[in-house]
C-alpha positions as CSV (number, residue, x, y, z in Angstrom):
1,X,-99.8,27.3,109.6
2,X,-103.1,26.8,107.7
3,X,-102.0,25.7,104.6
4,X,-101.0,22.3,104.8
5,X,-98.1,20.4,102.4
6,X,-101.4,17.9,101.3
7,X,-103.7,21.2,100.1
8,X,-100.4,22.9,99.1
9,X,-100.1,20.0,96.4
10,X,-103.5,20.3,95.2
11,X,-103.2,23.5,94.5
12,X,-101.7,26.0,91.6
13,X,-98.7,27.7,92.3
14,X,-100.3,30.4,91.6
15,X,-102.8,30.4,94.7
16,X,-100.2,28.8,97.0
17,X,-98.2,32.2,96.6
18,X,-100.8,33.9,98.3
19,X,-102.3,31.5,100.5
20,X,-98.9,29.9,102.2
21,X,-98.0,30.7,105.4
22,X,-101.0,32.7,106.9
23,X,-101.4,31.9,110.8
24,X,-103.9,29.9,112.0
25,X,-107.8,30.7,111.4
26,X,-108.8,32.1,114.8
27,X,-111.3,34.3,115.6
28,X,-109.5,38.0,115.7
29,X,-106.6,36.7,114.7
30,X,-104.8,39.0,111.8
31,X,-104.8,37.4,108.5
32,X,-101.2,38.6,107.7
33,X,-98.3,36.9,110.5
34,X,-97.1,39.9,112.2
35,X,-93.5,40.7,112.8
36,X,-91.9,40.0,115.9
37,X,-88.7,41.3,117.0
38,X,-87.6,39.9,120.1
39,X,-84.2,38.7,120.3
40,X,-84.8,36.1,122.9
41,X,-87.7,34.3,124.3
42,X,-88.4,32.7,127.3
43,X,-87.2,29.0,128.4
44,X,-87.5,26.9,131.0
45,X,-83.9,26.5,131.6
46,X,-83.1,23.3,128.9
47,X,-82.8,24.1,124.6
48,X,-85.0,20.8,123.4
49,X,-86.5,20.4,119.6
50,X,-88.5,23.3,118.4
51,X,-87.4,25.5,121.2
52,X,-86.4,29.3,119.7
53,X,-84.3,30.2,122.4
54,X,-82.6,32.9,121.2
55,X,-83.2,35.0,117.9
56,X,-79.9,33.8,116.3
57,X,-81.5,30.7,116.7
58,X,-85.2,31.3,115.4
59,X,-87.4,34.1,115.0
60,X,-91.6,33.7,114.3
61,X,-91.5,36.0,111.3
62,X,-89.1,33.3,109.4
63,X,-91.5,30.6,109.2
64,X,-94.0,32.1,107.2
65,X,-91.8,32.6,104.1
66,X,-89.7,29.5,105.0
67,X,-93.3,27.6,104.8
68,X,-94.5,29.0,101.8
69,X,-91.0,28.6,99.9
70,X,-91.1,25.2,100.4
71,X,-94.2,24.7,99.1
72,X,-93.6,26.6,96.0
73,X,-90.5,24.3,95.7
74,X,-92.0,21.0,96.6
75,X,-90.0,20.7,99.4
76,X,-91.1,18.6,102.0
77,X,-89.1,20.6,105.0
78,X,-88.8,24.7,105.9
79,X,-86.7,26.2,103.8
80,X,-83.5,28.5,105.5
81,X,-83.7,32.4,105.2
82,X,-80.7,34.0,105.0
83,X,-79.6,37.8,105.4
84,X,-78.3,37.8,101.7
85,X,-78.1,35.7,98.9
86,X,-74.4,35.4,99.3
87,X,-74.8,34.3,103.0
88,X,-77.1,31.4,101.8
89,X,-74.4,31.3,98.7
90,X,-72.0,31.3,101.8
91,X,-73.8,28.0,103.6
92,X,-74.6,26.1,100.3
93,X,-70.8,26.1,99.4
94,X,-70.3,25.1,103.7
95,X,-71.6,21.3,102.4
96,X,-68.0,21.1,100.3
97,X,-65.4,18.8,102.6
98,X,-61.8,20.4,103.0
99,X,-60.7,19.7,99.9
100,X,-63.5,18.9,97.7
101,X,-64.3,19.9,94.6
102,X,-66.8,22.4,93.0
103,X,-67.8,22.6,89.4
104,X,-69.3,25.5,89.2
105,X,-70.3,27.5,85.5
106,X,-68.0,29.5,84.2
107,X,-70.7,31.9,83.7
108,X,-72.8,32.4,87.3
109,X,-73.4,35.0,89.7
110,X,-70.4,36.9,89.9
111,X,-70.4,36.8,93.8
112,X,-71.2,32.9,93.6
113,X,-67.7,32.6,91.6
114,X,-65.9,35.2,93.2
115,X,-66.5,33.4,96.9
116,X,-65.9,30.1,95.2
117,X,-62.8,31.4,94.2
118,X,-61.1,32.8,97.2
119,X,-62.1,30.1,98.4
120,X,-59.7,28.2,95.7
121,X,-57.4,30.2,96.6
122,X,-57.4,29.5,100.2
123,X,-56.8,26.1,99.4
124,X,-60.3,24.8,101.5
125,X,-62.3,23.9,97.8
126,X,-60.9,23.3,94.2
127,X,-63.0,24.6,91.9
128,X,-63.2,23.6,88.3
129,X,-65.4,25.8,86.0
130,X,-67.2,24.8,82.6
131,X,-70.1,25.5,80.4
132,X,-72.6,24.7,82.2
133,X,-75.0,24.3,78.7
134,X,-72.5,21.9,77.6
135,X,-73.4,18.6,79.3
136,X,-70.4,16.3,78.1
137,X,-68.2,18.7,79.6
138,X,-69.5,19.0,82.7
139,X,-69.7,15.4,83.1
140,X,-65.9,15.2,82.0
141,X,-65.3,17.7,84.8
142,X,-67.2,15.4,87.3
143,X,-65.3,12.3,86.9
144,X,-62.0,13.4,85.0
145,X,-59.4,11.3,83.7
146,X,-57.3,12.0,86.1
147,X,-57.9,13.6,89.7
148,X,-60.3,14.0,91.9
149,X,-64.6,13.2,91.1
150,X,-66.4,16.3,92.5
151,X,-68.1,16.5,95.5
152,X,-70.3,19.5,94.9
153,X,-71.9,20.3,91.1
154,X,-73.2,23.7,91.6
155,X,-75.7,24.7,88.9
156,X,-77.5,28.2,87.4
157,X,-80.0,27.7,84.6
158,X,-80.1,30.3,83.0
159,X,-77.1,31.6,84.0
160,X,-76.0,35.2,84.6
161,X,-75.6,36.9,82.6
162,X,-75.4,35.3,79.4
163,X,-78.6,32.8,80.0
164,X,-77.7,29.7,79.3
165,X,-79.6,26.6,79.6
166,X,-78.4,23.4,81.8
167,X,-80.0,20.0,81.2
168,X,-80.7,20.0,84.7
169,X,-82.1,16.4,85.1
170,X,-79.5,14.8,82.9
171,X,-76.4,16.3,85.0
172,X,-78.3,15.9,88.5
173,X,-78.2,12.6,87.8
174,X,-74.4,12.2,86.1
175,X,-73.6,14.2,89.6
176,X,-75.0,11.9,91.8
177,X,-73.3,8.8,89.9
178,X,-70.0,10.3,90.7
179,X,-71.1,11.1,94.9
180,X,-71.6,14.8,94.7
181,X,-74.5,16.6,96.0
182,X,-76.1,19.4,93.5
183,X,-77.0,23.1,94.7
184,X,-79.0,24.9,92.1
185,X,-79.6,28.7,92.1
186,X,-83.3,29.0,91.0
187,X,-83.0,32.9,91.4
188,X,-83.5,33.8,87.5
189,X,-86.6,31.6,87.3
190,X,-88.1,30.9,90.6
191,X,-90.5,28.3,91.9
192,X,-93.2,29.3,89.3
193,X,-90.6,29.0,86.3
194,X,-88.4,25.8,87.2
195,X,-88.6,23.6,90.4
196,X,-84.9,22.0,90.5
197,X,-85.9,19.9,93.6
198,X,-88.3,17.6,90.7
199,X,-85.2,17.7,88.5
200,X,-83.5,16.2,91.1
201,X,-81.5,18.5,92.6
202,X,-80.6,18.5,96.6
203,X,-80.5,22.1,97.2
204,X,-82.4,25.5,96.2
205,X,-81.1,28.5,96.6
206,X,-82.5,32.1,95.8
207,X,-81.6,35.4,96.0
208,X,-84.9,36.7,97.9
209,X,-83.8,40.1,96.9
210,X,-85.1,39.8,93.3
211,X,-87.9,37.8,92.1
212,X,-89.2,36.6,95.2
213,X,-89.9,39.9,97.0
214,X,-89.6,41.7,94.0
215,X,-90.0,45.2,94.9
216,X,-85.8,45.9,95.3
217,X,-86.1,47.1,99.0
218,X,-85.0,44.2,101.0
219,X,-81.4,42.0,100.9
220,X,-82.2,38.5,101.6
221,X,-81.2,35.0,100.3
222,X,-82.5,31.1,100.8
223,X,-81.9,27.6,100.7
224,X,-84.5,24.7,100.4
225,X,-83.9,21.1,100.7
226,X,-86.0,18.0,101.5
227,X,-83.0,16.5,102.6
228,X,-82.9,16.1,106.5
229,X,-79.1,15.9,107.2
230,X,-78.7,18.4,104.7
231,X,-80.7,21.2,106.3
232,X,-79.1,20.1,109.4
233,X,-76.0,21.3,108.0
234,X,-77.2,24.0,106.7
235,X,-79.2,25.5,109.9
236,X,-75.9,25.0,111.7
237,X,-73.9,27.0,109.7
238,X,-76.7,29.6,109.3
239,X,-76.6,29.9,113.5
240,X,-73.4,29.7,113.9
241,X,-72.2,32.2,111.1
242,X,-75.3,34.3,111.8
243,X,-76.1,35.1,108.4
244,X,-79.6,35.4,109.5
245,X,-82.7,37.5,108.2
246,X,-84.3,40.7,110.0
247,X,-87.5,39.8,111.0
248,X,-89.0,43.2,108.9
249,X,-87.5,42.1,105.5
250,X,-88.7,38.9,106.2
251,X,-92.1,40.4,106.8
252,X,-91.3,42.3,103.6
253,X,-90.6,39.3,101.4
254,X,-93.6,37.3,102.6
255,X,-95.7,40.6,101.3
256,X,-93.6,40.8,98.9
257,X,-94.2,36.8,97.5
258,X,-98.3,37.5,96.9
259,X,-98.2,39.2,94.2
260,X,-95.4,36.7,92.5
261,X,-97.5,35.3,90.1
262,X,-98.7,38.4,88.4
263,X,-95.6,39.8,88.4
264,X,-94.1,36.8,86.5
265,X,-96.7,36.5,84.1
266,X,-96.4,40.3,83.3
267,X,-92.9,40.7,82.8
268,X,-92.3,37.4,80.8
269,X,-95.2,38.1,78.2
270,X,-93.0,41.5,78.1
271,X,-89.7,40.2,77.8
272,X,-91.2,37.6,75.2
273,X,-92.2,40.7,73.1
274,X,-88.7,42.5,73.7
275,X,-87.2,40.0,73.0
276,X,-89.1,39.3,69.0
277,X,-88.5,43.1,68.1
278,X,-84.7,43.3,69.6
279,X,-83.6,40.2,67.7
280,X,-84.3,42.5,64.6
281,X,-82.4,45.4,65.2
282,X,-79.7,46.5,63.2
283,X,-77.8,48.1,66.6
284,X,-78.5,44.4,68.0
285,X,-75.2,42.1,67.4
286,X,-76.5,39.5,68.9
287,X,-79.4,38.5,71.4
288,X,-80.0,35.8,73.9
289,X,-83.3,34.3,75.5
290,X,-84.3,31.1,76.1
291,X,-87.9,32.2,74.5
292,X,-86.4,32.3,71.4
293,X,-86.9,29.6,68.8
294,X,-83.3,30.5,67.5
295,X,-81.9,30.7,71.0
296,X,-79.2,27.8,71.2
297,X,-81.3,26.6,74.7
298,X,-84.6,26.9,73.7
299,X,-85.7,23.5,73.3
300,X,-83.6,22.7,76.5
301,X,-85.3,25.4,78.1
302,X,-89.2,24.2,77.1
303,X,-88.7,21.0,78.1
304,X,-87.8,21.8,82.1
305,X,-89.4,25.0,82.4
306,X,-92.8,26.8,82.8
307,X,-92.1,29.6,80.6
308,X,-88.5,31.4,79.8
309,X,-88.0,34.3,82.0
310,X,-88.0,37.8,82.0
311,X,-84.3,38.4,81.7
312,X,-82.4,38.7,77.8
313,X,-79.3,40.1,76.9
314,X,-77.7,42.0,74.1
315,X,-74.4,42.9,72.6
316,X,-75.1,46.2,70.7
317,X,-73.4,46.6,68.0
318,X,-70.3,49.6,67.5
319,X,-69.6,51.2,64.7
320,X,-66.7,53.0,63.1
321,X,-66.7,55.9,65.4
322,X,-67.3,53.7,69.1
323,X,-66.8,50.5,70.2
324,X,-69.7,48.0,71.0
325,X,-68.6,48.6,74.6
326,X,-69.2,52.7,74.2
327,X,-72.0,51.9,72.3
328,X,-73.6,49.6,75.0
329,X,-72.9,52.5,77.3
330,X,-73.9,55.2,75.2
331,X,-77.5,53.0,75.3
332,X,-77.7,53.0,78.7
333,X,-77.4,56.5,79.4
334,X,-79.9,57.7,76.5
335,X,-82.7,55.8,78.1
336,X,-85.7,57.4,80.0
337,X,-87.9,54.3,81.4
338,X,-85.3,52.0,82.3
339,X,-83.3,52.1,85.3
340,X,-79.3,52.1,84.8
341,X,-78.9,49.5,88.1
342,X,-77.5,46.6,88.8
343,X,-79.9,43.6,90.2
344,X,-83.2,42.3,88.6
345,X,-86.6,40.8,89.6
346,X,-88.3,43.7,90.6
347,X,-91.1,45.6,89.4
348,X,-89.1,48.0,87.6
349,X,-87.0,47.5,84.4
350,X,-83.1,47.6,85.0
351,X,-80.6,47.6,82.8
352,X,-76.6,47.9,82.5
353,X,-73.4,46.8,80.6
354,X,-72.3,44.3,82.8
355,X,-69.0,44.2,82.6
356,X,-68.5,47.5,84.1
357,X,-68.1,45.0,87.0
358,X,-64.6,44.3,87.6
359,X,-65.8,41.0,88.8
360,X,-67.5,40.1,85.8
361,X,-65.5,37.2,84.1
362,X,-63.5,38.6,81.1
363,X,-65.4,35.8,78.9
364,X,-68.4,38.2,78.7
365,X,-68.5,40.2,76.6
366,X,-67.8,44.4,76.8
367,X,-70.2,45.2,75.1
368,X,-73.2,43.2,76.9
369,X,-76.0,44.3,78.2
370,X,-78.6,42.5,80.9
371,X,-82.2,43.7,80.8
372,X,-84.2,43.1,83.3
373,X,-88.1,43.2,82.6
374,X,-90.2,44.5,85.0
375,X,-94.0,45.0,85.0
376,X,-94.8,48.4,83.0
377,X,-96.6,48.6,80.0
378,X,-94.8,47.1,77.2
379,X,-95.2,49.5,75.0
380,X,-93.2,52.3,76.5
381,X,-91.1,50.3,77.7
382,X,-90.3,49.1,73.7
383,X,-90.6,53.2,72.9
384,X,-87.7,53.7,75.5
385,X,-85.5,51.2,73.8
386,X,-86.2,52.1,70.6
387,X,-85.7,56.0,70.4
388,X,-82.3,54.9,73.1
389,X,-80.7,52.7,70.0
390,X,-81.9,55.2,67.7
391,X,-80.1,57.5,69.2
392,X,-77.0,55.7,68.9
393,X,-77.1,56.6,64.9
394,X,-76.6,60.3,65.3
């Protein structure tokens, strides 16, 4: 590819989202890689290094976005595309021995805990789960008393749904005193946001689906490591399981990834704003967002991170004749602009009460509510809230 991991380093995030993995400058050549959908390619009889083989194995329209993922991480290897951030979710949590233990926050992606869980279950992991913003307890879950130290620390900062903040440097490095390997799902901030990898994690994983390709019309997860027994692992159990991408959403993420900068730098400055005027509403119980100066991880936040995101969260407030939960719904449904939908990252504004998911852990709360920020105008996006909790008065 053109861009090399030397230029890469000299240059802003910002222009490495657009200029990462373009093919070579030849005369003719398309500027954009193309998609390729063969399933097989031809061999000379013998599988060595680098061969693709088969398209289980490796398929030409990966490497772009591998390439410029690890770039934007500061990865010094590919990344892993996945067909779903649960099937990179999937391979991450592959690295835990029979046995072994995950600590994992009690308040993640509820598919993350969910697989962790039956997993539990099964009796192949066992899985301990803490507040992930409370560092002392995680470290007491990572060399308890008594039992077993962990093998895997698997962090979200901010977590979903309720955002908190993880001192991600401090328990990398309590994590690696007791032998585990840390996995940190960098969906919610992205490269441009957070790089865990300088934090000292071992593992990145996103959910390509939101931020990343950021126009809700592809499924797609990855992992990125500059660890090369690690990826090992992890491309193993990506063939073998076959939880791999199609080469079109591939295409579609890489398309996707240009225009990640802008959208970042649109929708935080808009959830920023949100954010101020929500934290003053009498229908608002309580908000969190790390861009707050009152939120409890907002010098945590500042201090490992390029900005604060563009997701916040709500409990709206009942009253005598609804709960906060009716009241949350009542919100949703009264609104115009925003989309009542789960997921987030995209260039539209999404919102729901969480916990309408049975999977949601019962320690959210009912009557929560996750906004997602996309890139309209602020504005009317602020309009739509307001007259929507207004409404909630008559």
């Amino acid at each position: 590819m053109s861009l090399s991991e030397e230029h890469a380093a000299a240059l802003s995030p910002e222009t490495v989202v657009v200029a990462a993995g373009r093919p070579e400058r030849s005369h003719d050549e398309p500027v954009n890689p193309p998609i390729v959908l063969s399933s097989t390619y031809f061999g000379t009889g013998s599988l060595g290094d680098g061969d693709r083989g088969y398209g289980r194995y490796a398929n030409p329209t990966w490497d772009p976005f591998e390439e410029a993922l690890a770039q934007l991480e500061g990865a010094t290897l590919p990344g892993l595309l996945y067909a779903s951030g649960l099937a990179a979710v999937s391979s991450a949590l592959s690295l835990v021995p029979a046995g072994g233990v995950v600590v994992m926050p009690s308040h993640s992606y509820a598919g993350s805990l969910v697989m962790a869980t039956e997993l539990a279950e099964k009796g192949f992991l066992e899985l301990r789960t803490v507040d992930i913003a409370d560092t002392d307890a995680v470290k007491a879950q990572l060399v308890p008393a008594s039992g077993k130290a962990a093998d895997l620390l698997w962090l979200e900062s901010p977590t979903n749904p309720m955002l908190g903040i993880a001192d991600v440097r401090a328990l990398t490095e309590a994590a690696h005193a007791a032998g585990a390997i840390v996995v940190t799902d960098n969906t919610f901030s992205t490269p441009l946001v957070q790089q865990p990898l300088a934090l000292g994690s071992d593992v990145v994983l996103h959910s390509v689906t939101k931020y990343l390709a950021g126009h809700s019309d592809v499924v797609l997860g990855a992992l990125v490591t500059s660890n090369p027994e690690l990826r090992a692992t992890l491309l193993h159990h990506r063939t073998i399981h076959g939880g791999i991408a199609g080469p079109f959403e591939a295409w579609l993420a890489l398309r996707g990834l240009r225009t990640l900068a802008l959208r970042i730098e649109r929708s935080q400055a808009s959830a920023a704003t949100l954010a101020g005027r929500l934290s003053t509403h009498p229908r608002v119980e309580t908000i969190r967002f790390p861009g707050l100066p009152s939120d409890p991880g907002h010098e945590r936040a500042k201090a490992q991170m390029k900005g604060f995101g563009s997701v916040l969260c709500i409990q709206v407030a009942g009253d005598e004749a609804r709960s906060g939960a009716d009241a949350a719904d009542a919100l949703v449904r009264a609104l115009q602009l925003w989309l009542p939908a789960t997921s987030l990252g995209g260039v539209e504004s999404l919102i729901e009460r969480r916990r309408r998911h049975t999977a949601e852990p019962l320690s959210v709360p009912d009557n929560l509510v996750r906004l997602s920020v996309g890139i309209e105008n602020v504005e009317d996006l602020w309009s739509d809230l307001e007259q929507a909790l207004k409404s909630l008065d008559s």
